[in-house]
Backbone as a chain_set.jsonl record, in Angstrom:
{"seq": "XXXXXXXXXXXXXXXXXXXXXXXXXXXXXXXXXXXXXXXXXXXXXXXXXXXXXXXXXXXXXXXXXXXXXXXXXXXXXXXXXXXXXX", "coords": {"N": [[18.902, 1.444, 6.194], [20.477, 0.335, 7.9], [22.763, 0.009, 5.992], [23.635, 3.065, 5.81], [24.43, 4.555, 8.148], [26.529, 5.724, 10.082], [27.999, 6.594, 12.804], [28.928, 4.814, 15.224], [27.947, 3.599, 17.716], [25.107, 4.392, 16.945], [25.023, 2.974, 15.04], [25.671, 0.186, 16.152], [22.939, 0.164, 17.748], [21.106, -0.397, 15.747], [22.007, -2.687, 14.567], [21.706, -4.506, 16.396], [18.98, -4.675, 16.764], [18.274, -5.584, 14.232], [18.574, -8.292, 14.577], [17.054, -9.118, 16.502], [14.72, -8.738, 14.299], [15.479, -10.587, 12.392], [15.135, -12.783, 13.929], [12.349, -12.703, 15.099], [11.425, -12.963, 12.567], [11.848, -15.409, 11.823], [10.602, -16.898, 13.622], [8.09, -16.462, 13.147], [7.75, -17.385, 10.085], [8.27, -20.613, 10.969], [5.817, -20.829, 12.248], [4.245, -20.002, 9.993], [4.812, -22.167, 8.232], [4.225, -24.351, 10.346], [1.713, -24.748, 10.303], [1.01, -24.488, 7.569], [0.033, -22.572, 5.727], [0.992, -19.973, 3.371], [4.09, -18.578, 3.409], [4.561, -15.095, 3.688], [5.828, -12.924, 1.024], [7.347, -10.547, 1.028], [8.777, -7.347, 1.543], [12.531, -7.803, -0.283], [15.561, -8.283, -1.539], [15.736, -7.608, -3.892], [14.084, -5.511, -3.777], [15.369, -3.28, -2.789], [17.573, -0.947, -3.116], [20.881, -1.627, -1.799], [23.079, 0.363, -2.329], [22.48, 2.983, -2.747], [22.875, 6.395, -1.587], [22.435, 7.579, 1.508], [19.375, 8.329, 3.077], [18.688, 9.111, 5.371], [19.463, 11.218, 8.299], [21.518, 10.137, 10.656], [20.543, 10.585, 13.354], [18.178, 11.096, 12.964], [17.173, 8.515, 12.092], [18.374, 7.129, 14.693], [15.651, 8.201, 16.257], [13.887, 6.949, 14.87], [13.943, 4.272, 15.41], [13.703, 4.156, 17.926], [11.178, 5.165, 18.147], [9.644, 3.214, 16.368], [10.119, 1.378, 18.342], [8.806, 1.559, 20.651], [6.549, 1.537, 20.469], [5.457, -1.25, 20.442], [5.841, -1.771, 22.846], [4.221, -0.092, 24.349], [1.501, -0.84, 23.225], [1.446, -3.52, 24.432], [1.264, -2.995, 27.251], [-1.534, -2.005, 27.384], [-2.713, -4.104, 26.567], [-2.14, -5.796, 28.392], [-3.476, -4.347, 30.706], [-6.181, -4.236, 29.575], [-7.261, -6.827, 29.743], [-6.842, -7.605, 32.297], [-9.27, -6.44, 33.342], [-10.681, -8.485, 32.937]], "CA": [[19.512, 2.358, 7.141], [21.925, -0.331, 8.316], [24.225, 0.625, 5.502], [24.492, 4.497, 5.557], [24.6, 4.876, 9.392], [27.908, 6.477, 10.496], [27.785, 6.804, 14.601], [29.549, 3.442, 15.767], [27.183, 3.643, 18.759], [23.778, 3.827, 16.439], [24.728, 1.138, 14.297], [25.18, -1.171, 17.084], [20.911, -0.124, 18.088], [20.257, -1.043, 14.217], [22.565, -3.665, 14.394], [20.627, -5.553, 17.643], [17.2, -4.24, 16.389], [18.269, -6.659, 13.243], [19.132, -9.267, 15.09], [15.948, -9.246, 17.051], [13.87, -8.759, 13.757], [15.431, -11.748, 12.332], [14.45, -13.99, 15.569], [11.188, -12.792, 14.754], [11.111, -13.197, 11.398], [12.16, -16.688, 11.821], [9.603, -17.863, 14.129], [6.72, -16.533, 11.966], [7.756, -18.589, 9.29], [8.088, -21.517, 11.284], [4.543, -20.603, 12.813], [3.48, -20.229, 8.885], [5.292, -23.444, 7.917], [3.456, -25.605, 10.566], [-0.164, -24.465, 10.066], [0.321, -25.174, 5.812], [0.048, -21.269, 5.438], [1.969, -19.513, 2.74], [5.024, -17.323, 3.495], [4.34, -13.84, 2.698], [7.15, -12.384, 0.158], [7.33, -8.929, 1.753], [9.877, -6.958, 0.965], [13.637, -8.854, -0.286], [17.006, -7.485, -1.759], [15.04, -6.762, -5.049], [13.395, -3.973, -3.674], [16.072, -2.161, -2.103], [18.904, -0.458, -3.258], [21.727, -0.718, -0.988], [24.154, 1.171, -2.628], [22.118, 4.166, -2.601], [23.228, 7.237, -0.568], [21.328, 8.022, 2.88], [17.707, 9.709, 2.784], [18.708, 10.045, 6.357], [20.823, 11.646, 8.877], [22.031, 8.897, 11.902], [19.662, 11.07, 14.369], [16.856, 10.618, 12.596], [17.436, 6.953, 12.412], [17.958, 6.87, 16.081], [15.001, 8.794, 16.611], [12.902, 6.056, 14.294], [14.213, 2.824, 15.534], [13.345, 4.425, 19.281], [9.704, 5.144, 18.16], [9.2, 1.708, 16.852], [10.516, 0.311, 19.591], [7.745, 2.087, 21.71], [4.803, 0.767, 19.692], [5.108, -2.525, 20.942], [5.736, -1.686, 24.548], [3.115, 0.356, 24.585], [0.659, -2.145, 22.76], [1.916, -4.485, 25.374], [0.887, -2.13, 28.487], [-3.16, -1.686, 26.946], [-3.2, -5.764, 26.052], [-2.622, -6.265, 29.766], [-4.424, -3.22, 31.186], [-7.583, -4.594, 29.129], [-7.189, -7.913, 30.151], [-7.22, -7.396, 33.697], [-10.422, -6.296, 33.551], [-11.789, -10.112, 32.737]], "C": [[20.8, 1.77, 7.714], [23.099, -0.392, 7.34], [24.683, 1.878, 5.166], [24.326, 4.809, 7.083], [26.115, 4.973, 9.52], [28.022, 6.395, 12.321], [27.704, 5.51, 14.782], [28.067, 2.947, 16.544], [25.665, 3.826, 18.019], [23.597, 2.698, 15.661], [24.961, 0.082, 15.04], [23.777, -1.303, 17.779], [21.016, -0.772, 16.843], [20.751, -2.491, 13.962], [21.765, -4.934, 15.267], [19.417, -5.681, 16.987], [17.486, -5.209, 15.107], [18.335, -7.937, 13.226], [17.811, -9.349, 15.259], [14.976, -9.701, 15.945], [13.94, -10.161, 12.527], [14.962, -12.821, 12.716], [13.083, -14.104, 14.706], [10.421, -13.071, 13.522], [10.668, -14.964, 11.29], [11.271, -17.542, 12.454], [8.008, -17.646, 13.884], [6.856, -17.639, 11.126], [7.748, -20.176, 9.456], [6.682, -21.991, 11.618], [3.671, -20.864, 11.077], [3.249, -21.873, 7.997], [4.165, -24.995, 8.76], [1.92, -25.884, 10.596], [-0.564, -24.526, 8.371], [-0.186, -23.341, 5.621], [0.964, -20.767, 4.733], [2.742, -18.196, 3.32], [4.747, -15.803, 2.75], [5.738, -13.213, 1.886], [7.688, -11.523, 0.855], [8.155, -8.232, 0.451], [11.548, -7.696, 0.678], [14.437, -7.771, -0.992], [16.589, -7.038, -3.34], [14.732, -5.507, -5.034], [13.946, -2.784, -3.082], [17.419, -2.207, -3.008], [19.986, -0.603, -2.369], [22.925, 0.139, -0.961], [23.586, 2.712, -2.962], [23.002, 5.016, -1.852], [21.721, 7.293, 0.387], [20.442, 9.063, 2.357], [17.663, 10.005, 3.845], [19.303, 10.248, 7.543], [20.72, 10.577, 10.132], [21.161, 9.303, 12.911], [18.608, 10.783, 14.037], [16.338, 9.174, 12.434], [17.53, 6.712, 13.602], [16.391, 6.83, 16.713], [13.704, 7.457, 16.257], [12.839, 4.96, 14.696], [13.48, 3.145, 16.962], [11.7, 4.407, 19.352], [8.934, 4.169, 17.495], [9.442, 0.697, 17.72], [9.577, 0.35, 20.905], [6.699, 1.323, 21.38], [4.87, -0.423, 20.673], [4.996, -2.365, 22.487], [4.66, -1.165, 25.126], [1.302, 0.037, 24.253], [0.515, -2.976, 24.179], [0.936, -4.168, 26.998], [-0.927, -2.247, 28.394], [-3.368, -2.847, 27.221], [-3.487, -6.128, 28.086], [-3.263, -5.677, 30.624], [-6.157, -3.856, 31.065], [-7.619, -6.034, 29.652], [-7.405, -8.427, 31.754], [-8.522, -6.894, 34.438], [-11.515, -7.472, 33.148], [-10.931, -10.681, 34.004]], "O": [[21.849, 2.367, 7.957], [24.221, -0.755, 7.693], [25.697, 2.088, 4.501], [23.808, 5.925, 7.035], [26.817, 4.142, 8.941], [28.315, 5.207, 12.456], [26.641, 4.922, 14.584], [27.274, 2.131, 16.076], [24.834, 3.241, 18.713], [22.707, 1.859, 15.527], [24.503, -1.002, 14.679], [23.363, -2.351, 18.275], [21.009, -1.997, 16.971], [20.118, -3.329, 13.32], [21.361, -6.008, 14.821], [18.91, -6.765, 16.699], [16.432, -5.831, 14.977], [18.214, -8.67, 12.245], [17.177, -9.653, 14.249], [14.343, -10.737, 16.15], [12.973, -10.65, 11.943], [14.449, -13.704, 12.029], [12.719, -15.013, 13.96], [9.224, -13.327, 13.4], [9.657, -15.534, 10.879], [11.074, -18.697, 12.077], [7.047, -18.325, 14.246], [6.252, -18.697, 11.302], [7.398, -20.951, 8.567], [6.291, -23.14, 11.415], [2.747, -21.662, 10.918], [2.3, -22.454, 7.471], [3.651, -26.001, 8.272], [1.23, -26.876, 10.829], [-1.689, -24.582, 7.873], [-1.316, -23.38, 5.134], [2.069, -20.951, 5.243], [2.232, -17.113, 3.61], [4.746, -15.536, 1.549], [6.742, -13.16, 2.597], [8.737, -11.872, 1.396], [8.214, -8.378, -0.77], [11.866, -8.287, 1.71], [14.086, -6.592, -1.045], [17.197, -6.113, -3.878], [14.944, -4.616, -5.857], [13.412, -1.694, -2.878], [18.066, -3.162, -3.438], [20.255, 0.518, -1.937], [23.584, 0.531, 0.002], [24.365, 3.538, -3.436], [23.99, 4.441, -1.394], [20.529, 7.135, 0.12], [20.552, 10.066, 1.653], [16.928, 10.957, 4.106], [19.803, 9.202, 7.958], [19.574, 10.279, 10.469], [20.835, 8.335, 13.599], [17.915, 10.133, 14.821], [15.178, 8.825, 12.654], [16.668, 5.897, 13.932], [15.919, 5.917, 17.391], [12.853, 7.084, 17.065], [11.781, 4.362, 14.503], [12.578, 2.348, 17.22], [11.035, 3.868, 20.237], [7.741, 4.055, 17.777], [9.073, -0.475, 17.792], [9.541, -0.438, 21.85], [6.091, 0.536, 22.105], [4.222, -0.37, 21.719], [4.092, -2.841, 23.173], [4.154, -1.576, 26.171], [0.288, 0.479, 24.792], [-0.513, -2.976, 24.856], [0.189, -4.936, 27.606], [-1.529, -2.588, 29.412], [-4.191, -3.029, 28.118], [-4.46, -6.491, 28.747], [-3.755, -6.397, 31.493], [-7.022, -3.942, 31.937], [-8.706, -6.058, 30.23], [-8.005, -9.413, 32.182], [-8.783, -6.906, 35.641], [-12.742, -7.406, 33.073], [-11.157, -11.807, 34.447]]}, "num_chains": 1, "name": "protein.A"}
């Protein structure tokens, strides 16, 4: 999505939100690295095209990055909700 986004102003969310998912990337693997656990492959530049054309319009990409961005917050809210009850 971060290379058919058009709207200055959404590719700087996708642009952060990449940033971020780097961070996080990065301190899994360190986390995998010091426990002798193998790196999972995932997905890599094999499996994507990026010279495709867009499957989808810059709103709808807003719309997606916004509603994974909820998950966790809202994960977050339960974890300590439930927790407060020990």
């Amino acid at each position: 999505m971060l290379n058919t986004i058009q709207d200055p102003q959404i590719h700087n969310v996708f642009q952060t939100a990449y940033g971020l998912c780097e961070k996080h990337i990065n301190k899994l693997k360190k986390l995998f690295h010091q426990e002798n656990f193998p790196v999972p492959k995932g997905l890599n530049e094999e499996d994507v095209n990026l010279n495709a054309p867009p499957l989808f319009t810059d709103d709808f990409c807003l719309y997606y990055i916004h509603t994974m961005a909820m998950h966790p917050i809202q994960k977050t809210g339960a974890f300590l909700n439930d927790m407060a009850a020990y």
